[in-house]
N, CA, C and O atoms as CSV, one atom per row, in Angstrom:
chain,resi,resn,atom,element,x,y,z
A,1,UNK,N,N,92.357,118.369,107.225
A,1,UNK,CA,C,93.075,117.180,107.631
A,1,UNK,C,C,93.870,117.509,108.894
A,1,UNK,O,O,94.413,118.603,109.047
A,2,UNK,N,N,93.909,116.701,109.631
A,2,UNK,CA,C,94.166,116.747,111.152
A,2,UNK,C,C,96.257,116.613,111.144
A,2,UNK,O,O,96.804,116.446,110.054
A,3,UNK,N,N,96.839,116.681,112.012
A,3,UNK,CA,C,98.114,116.932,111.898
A,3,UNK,C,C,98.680,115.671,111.477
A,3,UNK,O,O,99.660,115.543,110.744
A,4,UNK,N,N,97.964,114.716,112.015
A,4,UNK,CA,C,98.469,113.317,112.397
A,4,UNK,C,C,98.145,112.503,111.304
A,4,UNK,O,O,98.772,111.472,111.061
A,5,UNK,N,N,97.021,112.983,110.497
A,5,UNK,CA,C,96.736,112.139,109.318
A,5,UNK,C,C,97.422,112.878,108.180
A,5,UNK,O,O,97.299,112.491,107.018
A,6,UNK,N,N,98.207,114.033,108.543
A,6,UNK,CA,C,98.599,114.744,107.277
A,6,UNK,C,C,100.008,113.802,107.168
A,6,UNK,O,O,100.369,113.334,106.088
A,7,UNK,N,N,100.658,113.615,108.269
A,7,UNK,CA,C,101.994,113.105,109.154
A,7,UNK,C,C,101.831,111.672,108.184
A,7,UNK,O,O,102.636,111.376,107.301
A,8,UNK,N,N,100.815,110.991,108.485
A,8,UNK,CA,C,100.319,109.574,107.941
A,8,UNK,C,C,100.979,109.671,106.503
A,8,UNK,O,O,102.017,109.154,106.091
A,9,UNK,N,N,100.014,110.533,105.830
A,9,UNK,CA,C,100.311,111.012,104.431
A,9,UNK,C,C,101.739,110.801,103.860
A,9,UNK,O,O,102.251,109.962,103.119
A,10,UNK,N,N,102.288,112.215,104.693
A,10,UNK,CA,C,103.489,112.110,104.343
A,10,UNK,C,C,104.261,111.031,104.233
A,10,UNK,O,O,104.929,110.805,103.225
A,11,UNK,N,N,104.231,110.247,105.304
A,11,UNK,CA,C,105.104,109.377,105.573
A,11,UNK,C,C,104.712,107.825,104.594
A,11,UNK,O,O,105.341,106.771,104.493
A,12,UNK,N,N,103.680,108.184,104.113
A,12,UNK,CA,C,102.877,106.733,103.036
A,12,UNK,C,C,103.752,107.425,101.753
A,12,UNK,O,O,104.338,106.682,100.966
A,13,UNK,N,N,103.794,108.828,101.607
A,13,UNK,CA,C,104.316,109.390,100.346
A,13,UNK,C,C,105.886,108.849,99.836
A,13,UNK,O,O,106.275,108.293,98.810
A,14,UNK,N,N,106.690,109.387,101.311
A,14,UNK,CA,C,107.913,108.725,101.398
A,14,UNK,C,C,108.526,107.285,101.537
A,14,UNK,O,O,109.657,106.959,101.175
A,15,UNK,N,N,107.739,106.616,102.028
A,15,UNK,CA,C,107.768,105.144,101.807
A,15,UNK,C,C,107.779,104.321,100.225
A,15,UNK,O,O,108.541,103.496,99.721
A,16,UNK,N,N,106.782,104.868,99.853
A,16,UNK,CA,C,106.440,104.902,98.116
A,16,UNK,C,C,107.353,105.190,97.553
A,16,UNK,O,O,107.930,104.381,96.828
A,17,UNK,N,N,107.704,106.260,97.694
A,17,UNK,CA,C,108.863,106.716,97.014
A,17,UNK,C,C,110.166,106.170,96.816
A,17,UNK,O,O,110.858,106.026,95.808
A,18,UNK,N,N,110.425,105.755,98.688
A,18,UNK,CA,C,111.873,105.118,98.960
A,18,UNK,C,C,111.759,103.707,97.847
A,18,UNK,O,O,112.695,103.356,97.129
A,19,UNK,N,N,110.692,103.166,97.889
A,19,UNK,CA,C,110.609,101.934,97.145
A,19,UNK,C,C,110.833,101.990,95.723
A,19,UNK,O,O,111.442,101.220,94.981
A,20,UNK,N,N,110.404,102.732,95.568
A,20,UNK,CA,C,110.890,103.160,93.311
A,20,UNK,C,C,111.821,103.667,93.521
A,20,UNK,O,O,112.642,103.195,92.735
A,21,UNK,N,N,112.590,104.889,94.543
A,21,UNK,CA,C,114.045,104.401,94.506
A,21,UNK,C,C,115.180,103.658,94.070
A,21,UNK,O,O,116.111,103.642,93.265
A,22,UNK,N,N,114.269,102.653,95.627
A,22,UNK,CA,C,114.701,101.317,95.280
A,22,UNK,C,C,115.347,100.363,94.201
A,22,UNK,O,O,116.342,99.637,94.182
A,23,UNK,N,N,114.251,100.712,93.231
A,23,UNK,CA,C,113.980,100.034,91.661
A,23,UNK,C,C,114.799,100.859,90.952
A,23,UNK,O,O,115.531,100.296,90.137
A,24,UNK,N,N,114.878,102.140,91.052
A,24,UNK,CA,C,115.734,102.362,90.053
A,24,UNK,C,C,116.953,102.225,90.421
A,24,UNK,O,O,117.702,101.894,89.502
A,25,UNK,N,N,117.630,102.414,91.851
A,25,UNK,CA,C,119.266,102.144,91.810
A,25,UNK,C,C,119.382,100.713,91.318
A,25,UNK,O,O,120.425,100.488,90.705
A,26,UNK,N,N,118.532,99.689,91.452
A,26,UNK,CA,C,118.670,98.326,90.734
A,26,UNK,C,C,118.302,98.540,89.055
A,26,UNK,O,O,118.358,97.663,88.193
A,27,UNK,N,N,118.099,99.285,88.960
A,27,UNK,CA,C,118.418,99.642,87.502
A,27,UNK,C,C,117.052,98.404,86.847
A,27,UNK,O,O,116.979,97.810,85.772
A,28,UNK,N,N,116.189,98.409,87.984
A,28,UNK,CA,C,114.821,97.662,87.356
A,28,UNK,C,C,113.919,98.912,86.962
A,28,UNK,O,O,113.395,99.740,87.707
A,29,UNK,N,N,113.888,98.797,85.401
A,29,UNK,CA,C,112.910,100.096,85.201
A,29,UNK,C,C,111.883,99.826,84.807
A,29,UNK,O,O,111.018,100.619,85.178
A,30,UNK,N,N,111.284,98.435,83.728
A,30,UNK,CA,C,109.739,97.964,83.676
A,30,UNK,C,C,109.489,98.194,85.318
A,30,UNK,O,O,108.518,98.928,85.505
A,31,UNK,N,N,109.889,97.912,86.084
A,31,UNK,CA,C,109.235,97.526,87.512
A,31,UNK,C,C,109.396,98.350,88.342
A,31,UNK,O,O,109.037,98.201,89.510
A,32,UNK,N,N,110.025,99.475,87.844
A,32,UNK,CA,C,109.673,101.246,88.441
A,32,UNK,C,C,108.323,101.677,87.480
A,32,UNK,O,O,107.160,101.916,87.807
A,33,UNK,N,N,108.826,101.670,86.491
A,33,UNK,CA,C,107.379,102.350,85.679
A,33,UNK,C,C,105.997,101.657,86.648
A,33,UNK,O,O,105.185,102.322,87.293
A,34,UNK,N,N,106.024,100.622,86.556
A,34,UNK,CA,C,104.485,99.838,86.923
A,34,UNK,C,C,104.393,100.171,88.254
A,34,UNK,O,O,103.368,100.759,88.599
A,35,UNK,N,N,105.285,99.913,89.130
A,35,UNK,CA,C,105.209,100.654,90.339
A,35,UNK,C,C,104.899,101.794,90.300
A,35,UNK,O,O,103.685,101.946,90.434
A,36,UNK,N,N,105.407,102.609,90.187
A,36,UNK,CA,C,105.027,104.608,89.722
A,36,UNK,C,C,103.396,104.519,89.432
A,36,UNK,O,O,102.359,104.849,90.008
A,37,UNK,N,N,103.766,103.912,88.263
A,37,UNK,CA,C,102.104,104.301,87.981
A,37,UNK,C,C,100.910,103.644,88.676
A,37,UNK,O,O,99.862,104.287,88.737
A,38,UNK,N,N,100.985,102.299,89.254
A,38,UNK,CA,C,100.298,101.912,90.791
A,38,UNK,C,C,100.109,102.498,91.702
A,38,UNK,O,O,98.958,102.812,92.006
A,39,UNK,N,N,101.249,102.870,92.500
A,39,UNK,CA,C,101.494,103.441,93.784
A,39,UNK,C,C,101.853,105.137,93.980
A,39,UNK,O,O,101.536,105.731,95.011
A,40,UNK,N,N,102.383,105.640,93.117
A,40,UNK,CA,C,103.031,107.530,92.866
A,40,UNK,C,C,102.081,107.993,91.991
A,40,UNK,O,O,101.972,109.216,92.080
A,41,UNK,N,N,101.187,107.382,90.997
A,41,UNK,CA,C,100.618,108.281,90.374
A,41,UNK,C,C,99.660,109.061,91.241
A,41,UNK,O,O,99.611,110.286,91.139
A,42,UNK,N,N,98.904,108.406,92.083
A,42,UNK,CA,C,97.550,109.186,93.013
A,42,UNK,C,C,98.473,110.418,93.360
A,42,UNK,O,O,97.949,111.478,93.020
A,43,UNK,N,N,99.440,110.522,93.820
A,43,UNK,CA,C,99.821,111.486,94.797
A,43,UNK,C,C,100.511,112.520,93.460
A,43,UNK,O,O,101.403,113.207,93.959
A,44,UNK,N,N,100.416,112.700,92.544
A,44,UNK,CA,C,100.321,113.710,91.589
A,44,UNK,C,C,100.314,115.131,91.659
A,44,UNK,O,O,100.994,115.979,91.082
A,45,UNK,N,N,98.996,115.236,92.854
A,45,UNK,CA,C,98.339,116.345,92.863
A,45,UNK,C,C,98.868,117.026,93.785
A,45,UNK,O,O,98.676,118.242,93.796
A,46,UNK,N,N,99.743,116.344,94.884
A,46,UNK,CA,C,100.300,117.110,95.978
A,46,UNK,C,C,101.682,117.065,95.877
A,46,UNK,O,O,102.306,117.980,96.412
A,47,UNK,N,N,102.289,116.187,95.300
A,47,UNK,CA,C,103.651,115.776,95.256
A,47,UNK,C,C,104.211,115.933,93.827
A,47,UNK,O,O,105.319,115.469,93.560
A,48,UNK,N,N,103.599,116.466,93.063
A,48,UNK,CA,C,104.711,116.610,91.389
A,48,UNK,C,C,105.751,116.790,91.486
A,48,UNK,O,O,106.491,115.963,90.954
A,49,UNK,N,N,106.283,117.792,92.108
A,49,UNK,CA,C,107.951,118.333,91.590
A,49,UNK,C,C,108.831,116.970,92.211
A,49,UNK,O,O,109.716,116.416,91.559
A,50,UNK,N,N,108.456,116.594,93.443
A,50,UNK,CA,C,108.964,115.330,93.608
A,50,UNK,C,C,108.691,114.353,92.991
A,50,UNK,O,O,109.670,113.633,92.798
A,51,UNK,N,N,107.511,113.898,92.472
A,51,UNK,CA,C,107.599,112.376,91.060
A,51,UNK,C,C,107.965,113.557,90.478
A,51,UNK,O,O,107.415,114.274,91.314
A,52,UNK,N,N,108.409,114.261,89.784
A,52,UNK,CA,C,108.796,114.600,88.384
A,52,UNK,C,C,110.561,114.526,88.921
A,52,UNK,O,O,111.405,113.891,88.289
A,53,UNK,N,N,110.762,115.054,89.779
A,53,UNK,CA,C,112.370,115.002,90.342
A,53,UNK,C,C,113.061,113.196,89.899
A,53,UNK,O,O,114.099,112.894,89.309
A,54,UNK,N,N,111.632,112.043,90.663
A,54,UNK,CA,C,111.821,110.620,90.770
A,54,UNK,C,C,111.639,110.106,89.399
A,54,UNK,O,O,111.899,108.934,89.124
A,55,UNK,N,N,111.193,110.964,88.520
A,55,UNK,CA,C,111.010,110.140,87.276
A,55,UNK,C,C,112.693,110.113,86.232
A,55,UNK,O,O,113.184,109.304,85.444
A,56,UNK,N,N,113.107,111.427,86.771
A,56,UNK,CA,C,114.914,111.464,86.022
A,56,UNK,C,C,115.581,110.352,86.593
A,56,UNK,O,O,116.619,109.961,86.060
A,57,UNK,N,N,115.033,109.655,87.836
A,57,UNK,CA,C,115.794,108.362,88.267
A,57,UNK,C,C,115.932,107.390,86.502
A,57,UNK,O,O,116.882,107.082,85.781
A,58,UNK,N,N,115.094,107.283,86.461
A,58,UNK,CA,C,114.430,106.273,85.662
A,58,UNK,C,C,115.604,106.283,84.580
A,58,UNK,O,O,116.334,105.323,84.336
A,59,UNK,N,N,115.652,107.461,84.013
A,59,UNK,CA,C,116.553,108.073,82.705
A,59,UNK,C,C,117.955,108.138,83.040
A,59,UNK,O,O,118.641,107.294,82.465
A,60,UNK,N,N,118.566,108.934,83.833
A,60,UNK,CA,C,119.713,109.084,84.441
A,60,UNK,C,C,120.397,108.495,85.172
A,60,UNK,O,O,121.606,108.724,85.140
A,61,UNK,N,N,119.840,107.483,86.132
A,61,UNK,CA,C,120.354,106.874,87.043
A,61,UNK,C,C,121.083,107.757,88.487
A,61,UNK,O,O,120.721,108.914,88.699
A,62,UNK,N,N,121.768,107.306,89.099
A,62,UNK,CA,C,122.636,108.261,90.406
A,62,UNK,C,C,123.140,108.734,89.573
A,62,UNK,O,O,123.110,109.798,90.192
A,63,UNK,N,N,123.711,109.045,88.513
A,63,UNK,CA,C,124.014,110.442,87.820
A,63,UNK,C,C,123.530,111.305,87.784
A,63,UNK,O,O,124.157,112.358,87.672
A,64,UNK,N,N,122.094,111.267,87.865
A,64,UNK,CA,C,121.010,112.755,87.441
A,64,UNK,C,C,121.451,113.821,88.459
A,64,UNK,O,O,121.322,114.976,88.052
A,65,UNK,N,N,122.004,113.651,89.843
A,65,UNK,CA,C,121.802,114.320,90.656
A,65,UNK,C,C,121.381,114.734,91.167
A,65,UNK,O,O,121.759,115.543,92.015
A,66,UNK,N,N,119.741,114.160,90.738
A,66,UNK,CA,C,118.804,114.095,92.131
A,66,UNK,C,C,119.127,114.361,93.673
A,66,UNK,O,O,119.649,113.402,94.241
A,67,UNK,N,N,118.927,115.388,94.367
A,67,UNK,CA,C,118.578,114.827,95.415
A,67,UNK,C,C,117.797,113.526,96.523
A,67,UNK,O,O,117.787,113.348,97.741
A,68,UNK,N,N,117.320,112.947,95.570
A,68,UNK,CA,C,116.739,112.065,95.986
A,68,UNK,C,C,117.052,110.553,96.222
A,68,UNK,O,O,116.463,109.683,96.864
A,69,UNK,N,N,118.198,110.554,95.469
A,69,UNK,CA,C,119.313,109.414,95.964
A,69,UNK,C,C,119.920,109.568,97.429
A,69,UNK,O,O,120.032,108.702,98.298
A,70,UNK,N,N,120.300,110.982,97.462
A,70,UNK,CA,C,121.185,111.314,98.857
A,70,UNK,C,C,119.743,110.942,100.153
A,70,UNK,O,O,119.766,110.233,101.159
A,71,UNK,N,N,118.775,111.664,99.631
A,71,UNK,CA,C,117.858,111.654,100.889
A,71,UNK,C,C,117.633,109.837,100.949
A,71,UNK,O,O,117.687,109.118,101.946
A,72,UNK,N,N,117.450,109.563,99.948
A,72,UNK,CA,C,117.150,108.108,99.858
A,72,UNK,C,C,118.179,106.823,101.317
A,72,UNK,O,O,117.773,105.938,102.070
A,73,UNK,N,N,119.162,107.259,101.124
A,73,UNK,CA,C,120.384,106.617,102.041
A,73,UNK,C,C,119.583,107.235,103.604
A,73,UNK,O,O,119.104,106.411,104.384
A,74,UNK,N,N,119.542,108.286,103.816
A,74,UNK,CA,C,119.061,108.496,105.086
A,74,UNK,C,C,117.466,107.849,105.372
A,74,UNK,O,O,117.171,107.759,106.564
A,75,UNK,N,N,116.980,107.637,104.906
A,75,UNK,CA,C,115.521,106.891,105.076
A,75,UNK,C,C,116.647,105.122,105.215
A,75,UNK,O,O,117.001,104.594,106.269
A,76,UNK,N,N,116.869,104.741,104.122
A,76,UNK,CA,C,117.122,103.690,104.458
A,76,UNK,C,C,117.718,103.291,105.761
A,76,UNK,O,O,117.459,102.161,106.176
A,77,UNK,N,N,118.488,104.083,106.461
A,77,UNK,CA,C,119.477,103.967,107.584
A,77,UNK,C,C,118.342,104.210,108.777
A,77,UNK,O,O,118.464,103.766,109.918
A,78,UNK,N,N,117.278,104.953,108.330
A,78,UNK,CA,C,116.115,105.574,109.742
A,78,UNK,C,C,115.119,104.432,109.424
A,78,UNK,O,O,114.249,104.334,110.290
A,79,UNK,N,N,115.008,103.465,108.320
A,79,UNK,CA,C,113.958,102.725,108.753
A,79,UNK,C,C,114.804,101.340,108.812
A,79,UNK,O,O,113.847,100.584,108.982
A,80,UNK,N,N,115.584,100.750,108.795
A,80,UNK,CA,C,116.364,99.770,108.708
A,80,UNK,C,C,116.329,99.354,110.547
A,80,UNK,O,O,116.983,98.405,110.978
């Protein structure tokens, strides 16, 4: 895979992600699960420790201490 389509990747990965985020600081969790498993499950194979990091959203809320809340605010502010 070429630099630019890996770049693509990534950046389809993080988008996905920011969006179930999304869902869980709204504390919508039917509509994280269905999302997740639509859109985050494919990427499984390259990305686990991160969905497994995004799935304590689900359970914990901004309590878990995810990193992924904090990174979450900086995406929002860089794609806004």
């Amino acid at each position: 895979m070429d630099a630019v389509a890996e770049m693509q990747n990534n950046l389809e990965f993080t988008l996905r992600m920011q969006e179930f985020i999304e869902l869980c600081r709204q504390r919508k969790v039917t509509e994280a699960i269905i999302y997740s498993r639509k859109n985050l499950a494919p990427w499984a194979t390259t990305h686990l420790t991160e969905l497994q990091q995004a799935m304590t959203l689900l359970a914990f809320g901004e309590k878990s201490g995810v990193a992924l809340y904090r990174v979450s605010s900086f995406y929002r502010t860089v794609l806004s």
